[in-house]
PLY file of the C-alpha trace (Angstrom):
ply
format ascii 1.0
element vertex 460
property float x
property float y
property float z
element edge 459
property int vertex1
property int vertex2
end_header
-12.40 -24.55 7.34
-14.85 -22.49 5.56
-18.04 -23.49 3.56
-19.03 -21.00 1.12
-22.65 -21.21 -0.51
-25.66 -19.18 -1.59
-29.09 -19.35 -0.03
-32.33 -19.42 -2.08
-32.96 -16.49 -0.99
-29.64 -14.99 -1.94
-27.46 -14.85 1.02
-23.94 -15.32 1.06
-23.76 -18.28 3.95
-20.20 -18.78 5.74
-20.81 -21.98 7.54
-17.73 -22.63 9.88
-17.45 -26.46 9.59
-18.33 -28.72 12.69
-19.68 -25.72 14.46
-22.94 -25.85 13.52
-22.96 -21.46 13.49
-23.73 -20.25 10.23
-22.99 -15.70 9.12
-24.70 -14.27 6.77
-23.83 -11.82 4.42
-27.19 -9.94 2.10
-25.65 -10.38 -1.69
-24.59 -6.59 -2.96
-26.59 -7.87 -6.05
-29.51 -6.23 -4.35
-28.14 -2.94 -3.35
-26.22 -0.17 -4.78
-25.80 1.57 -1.31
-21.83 2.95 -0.57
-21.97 1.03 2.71
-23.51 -2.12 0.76
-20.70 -4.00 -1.02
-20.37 -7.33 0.39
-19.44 -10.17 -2.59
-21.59 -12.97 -2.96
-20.45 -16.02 -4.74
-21.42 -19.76 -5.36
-19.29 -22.75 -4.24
-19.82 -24.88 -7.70
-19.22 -20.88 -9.46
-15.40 -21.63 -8.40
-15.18 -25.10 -10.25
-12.81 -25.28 -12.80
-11.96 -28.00 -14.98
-8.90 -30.00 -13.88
-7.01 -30.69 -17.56
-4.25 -29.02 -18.58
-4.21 -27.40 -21.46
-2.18 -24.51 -23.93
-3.68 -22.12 -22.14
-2.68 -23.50 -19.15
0.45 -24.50 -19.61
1.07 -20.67 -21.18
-0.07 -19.04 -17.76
2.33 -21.48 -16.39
5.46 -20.35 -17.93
4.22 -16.65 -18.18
4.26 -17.32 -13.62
7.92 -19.03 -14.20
8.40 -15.64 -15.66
7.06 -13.34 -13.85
9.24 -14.91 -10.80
12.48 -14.59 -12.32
11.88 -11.08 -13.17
11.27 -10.39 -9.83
14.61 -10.54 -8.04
13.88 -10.11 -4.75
10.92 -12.35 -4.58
12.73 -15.53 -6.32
13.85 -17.11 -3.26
10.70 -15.94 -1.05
9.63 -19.01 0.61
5.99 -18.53 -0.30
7.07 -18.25 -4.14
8.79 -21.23 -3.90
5.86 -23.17 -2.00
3.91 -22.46 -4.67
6.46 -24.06 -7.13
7.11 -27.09 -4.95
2.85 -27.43 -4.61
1.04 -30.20 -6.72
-1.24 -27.24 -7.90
1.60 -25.90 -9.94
2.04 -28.36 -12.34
-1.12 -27.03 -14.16
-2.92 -23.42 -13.60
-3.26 -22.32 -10.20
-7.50 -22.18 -9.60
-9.81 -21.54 -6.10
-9.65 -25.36 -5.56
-5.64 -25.25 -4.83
-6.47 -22.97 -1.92
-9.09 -23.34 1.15
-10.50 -20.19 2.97
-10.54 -20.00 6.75
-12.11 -16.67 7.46
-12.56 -13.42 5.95
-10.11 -10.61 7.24
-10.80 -7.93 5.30
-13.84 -5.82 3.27
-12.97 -3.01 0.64
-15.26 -1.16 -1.41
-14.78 -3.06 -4.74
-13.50 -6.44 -2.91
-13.29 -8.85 0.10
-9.77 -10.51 1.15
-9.96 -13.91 2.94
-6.95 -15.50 4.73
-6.78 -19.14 2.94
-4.43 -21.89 3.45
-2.84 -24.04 0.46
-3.73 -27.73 -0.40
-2.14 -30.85 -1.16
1.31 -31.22 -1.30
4.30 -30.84 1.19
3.45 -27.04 1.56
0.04 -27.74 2.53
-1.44 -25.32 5.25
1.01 -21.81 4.29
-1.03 -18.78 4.69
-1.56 -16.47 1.87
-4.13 -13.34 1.38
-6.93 -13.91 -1.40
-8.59 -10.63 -2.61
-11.84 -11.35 -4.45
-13.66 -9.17 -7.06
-16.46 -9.54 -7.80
-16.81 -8.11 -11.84
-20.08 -7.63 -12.90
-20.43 -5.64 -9.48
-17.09 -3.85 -11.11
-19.56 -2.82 -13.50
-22.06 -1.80 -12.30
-20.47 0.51 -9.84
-18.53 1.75 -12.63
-15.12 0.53 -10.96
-13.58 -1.75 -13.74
-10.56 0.75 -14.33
-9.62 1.14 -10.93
-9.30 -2.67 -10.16
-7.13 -2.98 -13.49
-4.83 -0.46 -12.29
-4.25 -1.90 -8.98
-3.79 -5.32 -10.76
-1.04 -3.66 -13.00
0.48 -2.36 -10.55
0.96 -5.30 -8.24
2.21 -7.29 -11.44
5.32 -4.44 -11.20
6.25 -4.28 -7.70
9.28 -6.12 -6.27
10.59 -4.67 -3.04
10.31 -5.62 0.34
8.03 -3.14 1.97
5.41 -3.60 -1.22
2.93 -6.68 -1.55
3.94 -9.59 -4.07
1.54 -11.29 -6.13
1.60 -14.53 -5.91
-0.68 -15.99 -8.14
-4.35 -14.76 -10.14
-7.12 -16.25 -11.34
-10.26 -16.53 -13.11
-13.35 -17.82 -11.27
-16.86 -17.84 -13.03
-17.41 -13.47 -12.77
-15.00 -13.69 -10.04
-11.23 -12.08 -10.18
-9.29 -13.78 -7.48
-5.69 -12.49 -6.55
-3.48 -14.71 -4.21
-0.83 -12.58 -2.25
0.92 -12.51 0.90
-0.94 -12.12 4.61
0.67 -9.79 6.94
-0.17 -11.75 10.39
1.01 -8.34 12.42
-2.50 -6.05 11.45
-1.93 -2.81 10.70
-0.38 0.67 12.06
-4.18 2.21 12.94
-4.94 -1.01 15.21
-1.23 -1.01 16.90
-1.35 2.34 17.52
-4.73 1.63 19.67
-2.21 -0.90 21.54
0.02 2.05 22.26
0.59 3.87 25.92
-1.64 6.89 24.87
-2.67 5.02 21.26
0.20 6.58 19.49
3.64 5.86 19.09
6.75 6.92 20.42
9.22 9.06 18.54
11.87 6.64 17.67
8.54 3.79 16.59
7.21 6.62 14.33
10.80 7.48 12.65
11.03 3.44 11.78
7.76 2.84 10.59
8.07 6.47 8.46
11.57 5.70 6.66
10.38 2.33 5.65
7.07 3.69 4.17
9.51 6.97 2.83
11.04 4.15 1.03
7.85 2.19 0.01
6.41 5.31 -1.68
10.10 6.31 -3.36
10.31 3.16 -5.20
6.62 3.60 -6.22
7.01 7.49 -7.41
10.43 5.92 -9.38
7.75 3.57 -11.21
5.91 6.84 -11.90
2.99 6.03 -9.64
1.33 8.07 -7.23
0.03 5.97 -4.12
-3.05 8.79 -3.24
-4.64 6.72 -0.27
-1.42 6.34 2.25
-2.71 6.24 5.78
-2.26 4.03 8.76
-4.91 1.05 7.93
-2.71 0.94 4.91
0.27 0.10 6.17
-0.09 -3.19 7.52
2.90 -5.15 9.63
4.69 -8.32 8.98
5.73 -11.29 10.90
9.14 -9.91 10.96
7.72 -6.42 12.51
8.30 -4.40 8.72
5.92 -3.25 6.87
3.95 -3.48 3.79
2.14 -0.81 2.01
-1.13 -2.45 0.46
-3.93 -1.16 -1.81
-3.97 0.52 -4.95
-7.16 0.74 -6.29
-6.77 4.63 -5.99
-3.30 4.95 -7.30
-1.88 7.01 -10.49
0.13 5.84 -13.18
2.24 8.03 -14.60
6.08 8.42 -16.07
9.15 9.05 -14.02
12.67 9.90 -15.44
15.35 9.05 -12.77
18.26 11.08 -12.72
21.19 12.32 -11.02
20.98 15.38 -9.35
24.62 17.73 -9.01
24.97 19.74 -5.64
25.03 22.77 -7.61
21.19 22.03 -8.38
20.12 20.86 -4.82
18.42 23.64 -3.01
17.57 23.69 0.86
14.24 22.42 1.14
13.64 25.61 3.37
14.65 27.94 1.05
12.57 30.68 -1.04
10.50 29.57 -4.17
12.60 31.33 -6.51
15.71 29.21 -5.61
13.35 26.23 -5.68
12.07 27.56 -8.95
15.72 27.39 -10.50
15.90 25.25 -13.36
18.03 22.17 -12.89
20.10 20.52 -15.12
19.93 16.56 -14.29
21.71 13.92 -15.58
19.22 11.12 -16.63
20.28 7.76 -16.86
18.44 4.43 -17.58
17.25 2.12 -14.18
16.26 -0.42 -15.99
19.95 -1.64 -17.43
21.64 -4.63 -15.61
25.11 -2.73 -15.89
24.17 0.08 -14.36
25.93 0.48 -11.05
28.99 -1.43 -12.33
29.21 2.14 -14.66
32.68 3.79 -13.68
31.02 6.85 -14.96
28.25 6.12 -11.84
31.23 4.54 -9.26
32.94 7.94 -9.56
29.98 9.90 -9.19
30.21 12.59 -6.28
28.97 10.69 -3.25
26.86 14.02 -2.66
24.51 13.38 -5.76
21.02 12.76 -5.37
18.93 10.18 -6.89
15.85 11.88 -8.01
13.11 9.43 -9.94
9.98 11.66 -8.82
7.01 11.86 -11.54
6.52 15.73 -11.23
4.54 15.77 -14.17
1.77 13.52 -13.06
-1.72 16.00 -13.01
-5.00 13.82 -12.17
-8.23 16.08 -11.76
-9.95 12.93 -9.94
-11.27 13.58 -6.43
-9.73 10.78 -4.14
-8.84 9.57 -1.22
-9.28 9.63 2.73
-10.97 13.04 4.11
-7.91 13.41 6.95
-5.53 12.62 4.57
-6.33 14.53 1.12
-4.04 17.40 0.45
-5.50 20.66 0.18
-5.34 21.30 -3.67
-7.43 17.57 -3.59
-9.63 19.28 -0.65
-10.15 22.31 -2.89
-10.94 20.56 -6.24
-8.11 21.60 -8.05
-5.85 18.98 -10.16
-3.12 17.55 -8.28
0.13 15.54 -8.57
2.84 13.95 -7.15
2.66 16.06 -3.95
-0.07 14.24 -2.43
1.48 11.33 -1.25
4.40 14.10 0.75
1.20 16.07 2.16
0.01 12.22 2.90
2.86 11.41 4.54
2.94 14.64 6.73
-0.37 13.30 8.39
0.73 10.18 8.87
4.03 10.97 10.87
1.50 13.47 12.79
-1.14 11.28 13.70
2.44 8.47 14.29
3.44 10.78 17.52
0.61 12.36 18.58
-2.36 9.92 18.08
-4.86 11.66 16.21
-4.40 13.79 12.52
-4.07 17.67 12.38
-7.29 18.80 10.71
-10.22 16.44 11.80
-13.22 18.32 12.07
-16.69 16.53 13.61
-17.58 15.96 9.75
-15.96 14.82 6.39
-16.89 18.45 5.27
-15.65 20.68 7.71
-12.74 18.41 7.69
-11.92 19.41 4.36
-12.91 23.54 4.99
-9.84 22.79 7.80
-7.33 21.25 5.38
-7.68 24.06 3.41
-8.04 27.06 5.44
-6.57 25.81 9.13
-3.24 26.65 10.00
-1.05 23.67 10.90
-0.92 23.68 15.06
0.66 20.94 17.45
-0.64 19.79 21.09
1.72 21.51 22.99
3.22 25.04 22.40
7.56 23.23 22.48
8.81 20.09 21.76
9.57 17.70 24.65
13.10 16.69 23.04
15.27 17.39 19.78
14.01 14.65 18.31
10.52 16.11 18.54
11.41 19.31 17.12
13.12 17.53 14.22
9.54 15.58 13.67
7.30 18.92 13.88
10.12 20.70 11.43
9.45 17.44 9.30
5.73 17.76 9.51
5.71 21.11 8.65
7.37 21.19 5.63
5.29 18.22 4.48
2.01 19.66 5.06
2.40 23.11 3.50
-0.54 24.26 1.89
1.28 24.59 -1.39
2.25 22.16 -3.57
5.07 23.65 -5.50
6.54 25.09 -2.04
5.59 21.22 -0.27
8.95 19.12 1.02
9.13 16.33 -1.34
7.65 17.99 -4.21
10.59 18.65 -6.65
12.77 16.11 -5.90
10.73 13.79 -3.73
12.17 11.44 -1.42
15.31 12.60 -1.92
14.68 16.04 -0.19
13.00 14.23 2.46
15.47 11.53 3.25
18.28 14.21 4.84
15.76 16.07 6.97
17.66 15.89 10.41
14.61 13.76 11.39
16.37 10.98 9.70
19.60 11.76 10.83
22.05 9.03 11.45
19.80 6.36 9.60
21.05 4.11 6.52
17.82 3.68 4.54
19.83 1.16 2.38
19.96 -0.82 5.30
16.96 -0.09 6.72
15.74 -3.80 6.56
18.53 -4.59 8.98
17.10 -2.48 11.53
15.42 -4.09 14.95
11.68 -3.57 14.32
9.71 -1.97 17.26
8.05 -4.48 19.11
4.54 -5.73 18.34
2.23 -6.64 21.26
1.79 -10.28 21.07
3.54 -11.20 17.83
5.93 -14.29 17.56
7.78 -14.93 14.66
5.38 -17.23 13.23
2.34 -16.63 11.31
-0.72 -15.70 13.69
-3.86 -15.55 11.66
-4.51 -12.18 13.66
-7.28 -9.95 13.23
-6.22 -7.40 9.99
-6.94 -3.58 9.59
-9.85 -4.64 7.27
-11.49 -5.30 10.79
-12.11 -2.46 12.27
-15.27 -1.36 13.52
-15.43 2.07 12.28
-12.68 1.89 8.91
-11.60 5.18 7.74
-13.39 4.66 4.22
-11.58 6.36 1.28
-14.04 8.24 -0.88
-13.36 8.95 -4.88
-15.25 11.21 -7.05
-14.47 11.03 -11.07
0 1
1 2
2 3
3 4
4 5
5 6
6 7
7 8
8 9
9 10
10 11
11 12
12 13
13 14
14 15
15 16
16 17
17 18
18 19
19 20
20 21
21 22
22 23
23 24
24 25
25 26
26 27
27 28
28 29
29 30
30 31
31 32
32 33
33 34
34 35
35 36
36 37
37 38
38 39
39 40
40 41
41 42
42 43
43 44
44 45
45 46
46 47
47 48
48 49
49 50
50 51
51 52
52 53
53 54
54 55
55 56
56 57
57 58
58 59
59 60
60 61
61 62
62 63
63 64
64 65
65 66
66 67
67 68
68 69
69 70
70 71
71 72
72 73
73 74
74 75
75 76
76 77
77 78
78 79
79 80
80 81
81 82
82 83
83 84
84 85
85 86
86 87
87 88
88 89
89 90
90 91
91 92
92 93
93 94
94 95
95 96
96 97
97 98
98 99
99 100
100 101
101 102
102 103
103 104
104 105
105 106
106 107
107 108
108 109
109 110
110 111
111 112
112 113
113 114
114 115
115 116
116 117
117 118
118 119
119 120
120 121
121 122
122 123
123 124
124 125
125 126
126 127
127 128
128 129
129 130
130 131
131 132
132 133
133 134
134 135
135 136
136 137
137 138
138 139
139 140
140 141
141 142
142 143
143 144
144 145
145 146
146 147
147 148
148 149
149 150
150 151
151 152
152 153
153 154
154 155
155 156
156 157
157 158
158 159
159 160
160 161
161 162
162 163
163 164
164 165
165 166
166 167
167 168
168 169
169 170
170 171
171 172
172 173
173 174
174 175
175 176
176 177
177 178
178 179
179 180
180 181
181 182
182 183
183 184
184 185
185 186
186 187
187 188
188 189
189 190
190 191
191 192
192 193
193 194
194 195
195 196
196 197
197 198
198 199
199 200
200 201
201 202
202 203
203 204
204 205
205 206
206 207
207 208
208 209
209 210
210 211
211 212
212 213
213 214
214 215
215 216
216 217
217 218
218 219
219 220
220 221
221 222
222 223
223 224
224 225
225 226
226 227
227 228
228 229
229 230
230 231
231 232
232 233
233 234
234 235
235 236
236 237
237 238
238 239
239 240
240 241
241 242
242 243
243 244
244 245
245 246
246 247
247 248
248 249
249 250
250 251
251 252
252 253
253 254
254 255
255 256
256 257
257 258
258 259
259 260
260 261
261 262
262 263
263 264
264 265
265 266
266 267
267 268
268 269
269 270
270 271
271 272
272 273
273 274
274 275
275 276
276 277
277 278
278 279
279 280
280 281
281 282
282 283
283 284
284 285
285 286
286 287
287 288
288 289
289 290
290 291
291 292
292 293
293 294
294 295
295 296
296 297
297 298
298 299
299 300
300 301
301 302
302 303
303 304
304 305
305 306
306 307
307 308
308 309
309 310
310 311
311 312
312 313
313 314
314 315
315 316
316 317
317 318
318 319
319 320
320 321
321 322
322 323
323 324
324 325
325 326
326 327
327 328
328 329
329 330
330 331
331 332
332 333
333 334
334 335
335 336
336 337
337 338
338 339
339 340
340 341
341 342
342 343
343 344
344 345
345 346
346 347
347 348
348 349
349 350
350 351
351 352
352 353
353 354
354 355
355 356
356 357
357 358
358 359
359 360
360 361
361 362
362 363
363 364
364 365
365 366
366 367
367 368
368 369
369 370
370 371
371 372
372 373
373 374
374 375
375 376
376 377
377 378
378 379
379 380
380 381
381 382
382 383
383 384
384 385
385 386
386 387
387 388
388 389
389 390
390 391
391 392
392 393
393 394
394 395
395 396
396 397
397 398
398 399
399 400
400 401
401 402
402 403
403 404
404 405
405 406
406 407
407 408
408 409
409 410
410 411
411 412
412 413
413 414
414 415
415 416
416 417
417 418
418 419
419 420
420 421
421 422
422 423
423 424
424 425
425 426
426 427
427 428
428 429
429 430
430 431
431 432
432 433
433 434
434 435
435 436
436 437
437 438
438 439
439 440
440 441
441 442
442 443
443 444
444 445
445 446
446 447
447 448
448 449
449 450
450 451
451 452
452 453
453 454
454 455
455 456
456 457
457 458
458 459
């Protein structure tokens, strides 16, 4: 277990107990440096008075809530060790939940795997992200933690992170959610013959982000920092898309697309410049898909819920990933995340990303101006070909011409990549093996602990 206290000369000290080793971490109090943003806090700062009271017992019920409204989460065993915890029965605080080590550093927080106390669901793992907000404000940052806040309160769906439980501690923002014990896709792929994937490994772990980043574009927000330390791996081999600090909210009006308004993603801009003539319908309605207007819907139809209007001017992300209208300073949309996930399935098979230069700068002068080129001049297999014709479309230069773009994960779900795969069932599907997982919770290293992180960069 961990000890957490501050030195009088303010250090963070992590004192592993019964070892007698103490780390050190210098308080970011004392420097405004990008590299410098470690978060110092106090033991007695995460005290917090033990009665119940309205307040309390409001948060409680508003958790009750928030778990019922969340359908897929209500019977997740972690949800319901919460509920069956002592700690439950009044506001959830720091003192339900001991810290064992820290697995992970970000530039406005620091996650810590920590164990629950007391109870009969003592000892479950869960992830704690803490913020530390007056450093927030100084760095100017308040907004973006908000938004990444609001959007975790929003996400159900298997391949997303749930929150579990958040709190108030001193200047502190603490948010309990769940701990992927299989590290991330950027460390596995290290693991790899060759550090990268094979072809049928990067088709899984690309449908079930594809799907990730459709139900976030159907909530109307843009993801903006996909990339493989971002995409961290379950016990069960899935995955789960993390982070959102960098994300976009916007609107999204689902609809239902006719053939006669589906164009080949391949074809010329002025067929993809036709206007379309949806047929919008509510997602939010309980009755929906028991509709016998939707049962007798063509089974052809597409299910569009893309937010094409989005437009953000904001300069963000992670050099190798950034489209090329980000690169380039103009204003930018929904098409990031397709151009995002171009780069990923890329760097998936052939273990490294298309436009790396030797600097973040001439990395950028290549997303914009280098042509798109693979390691070898054919394809191995049909499979391959299917990935580069994949990758290609993805990572054109233009947005309006970009797979994905118009119609977003709809276009991109019958490429003949994915042919043959029921993304419905996709959970069903025999993960590819992870070197030395087990199906029960490791408290492996995370992607947080990398030597050298790929550090996304935002300028406002």
């Amino acid at each position: 277990m961990l000890e957490l206290y501050r030195s009088s000369d303010d250090q963070l000290i992590i004192s592993e107990e019964g070892s007698g080793s103490n780390t050190y971490y210098t308080s970011s109090k004392s420097s405004m440096s990008s590299d410098s943003h470690c978060t110092s806090f106090s033991r007695l700062s995460f005290d917090l008075p033990s009665s119940s009271s309205p307040e309390d017992q409001q948060q409680q019920q508003q958790q009750q809530r928030q778990i019922s409204l969340k359908p897929h989460r209500s019977s997740d065993s972690s949800f319901q060790a919460l509920l069956r915890s002592a700690a439950f029965s009044r506001r959830l605080s720091f003192r339900d939940f001991s810290l064992v080590r820290q697995i992970g550093s970000g530039d406005i927080s620091r996650v810590y795997l920590c164990r629950l106390r007391g109870g009969p669901e003592r000892g479950r793992l869960y992830a704690m992200k803490v913020v530390d907000n007056e450093i927030l404000a100084m760095k100017k940052k308040i907004q973006r933690a908000e938004t990444e806040r609001k959007i975790m309160k929003m996400l159900d769906h298997p391949f997303l992170p749930t929150l579990y439980a958040e709190f108030e501690a001193s200047h502190f923002s603490c948010v309990v959610m769940e701990y992927c014990s299989g590290g991330d896709l950027h460390s596995l792929r290290h693991k790899q013959p060759h550090k990268r994937f094979s072809i049928s490994s990067s088709r899984f772990y690309a449908a079930e982000v594809l799907v990730a980043l459709e139900y976030l574009h159907m909530l109307g927000i843009i993801y903006r920092d996909l990339k493989p330390e971002n995409v961290l791996v379950r016990s069960d081999g899935h995955i789960m898309l993390t982070d959102f600090d960098l994300s976009l909210c916007s609107d999204a009006i689902p609809a239902v697309e006719s053939p006669d308004f589906i164009s080949d993603p391949s074809s010329s801009p002025s067929l993809d410049s036709q206007p379309r003539t949806p047929t919008p319908f509510s997602c939010i309605s309980n009755r929906l898909f028991r509709s016998r207007k939707i049962q007798t819907l063509s089974t052809n139809r597409l299910f569009v819920a893309e937010p094409v209007s989005a437009r953000s001017c904001s300069f963000v992300g992670t050099h190798e990933y950034v489209a090329p209208e980000v690169a380039s300073g103009r204003s930018h949309g929904n098409a990031v995340d397709w151009w995002a996930l171009g780069i990923f399935i890329y760097e998936m098979i052939y273990g490294r990303t298309p436009f790396a230069g030797p600097s973040n700068e001439a990395t950028l002068r290549n997303i914009v101006k280098k042509p798109l080129a693979f390691p070898t001049d054919a394809p191995n297999s049909l499979s391959e070909y299917h990935a580069r014709n994949l990758i290609s479309g993805l990572l054109n230069k233009d947005p309006n011409r970009r797979l994905g773009s118009k119609r977003g994960a709809a276009d991109v779900k019958t490429h003949p990549f994915f042919k043959g795969l029921n993304f419905a069932l996709i959970r069903s599907v025999t993960p590819p093996g992870v070197p030395g997982m087990s199906g029960k919770q490791k408290t492996t290293a995370s992607r947080h602990e990398r030597k050298q992180p790929a550090a996304p960069f935002d300028f406002f």
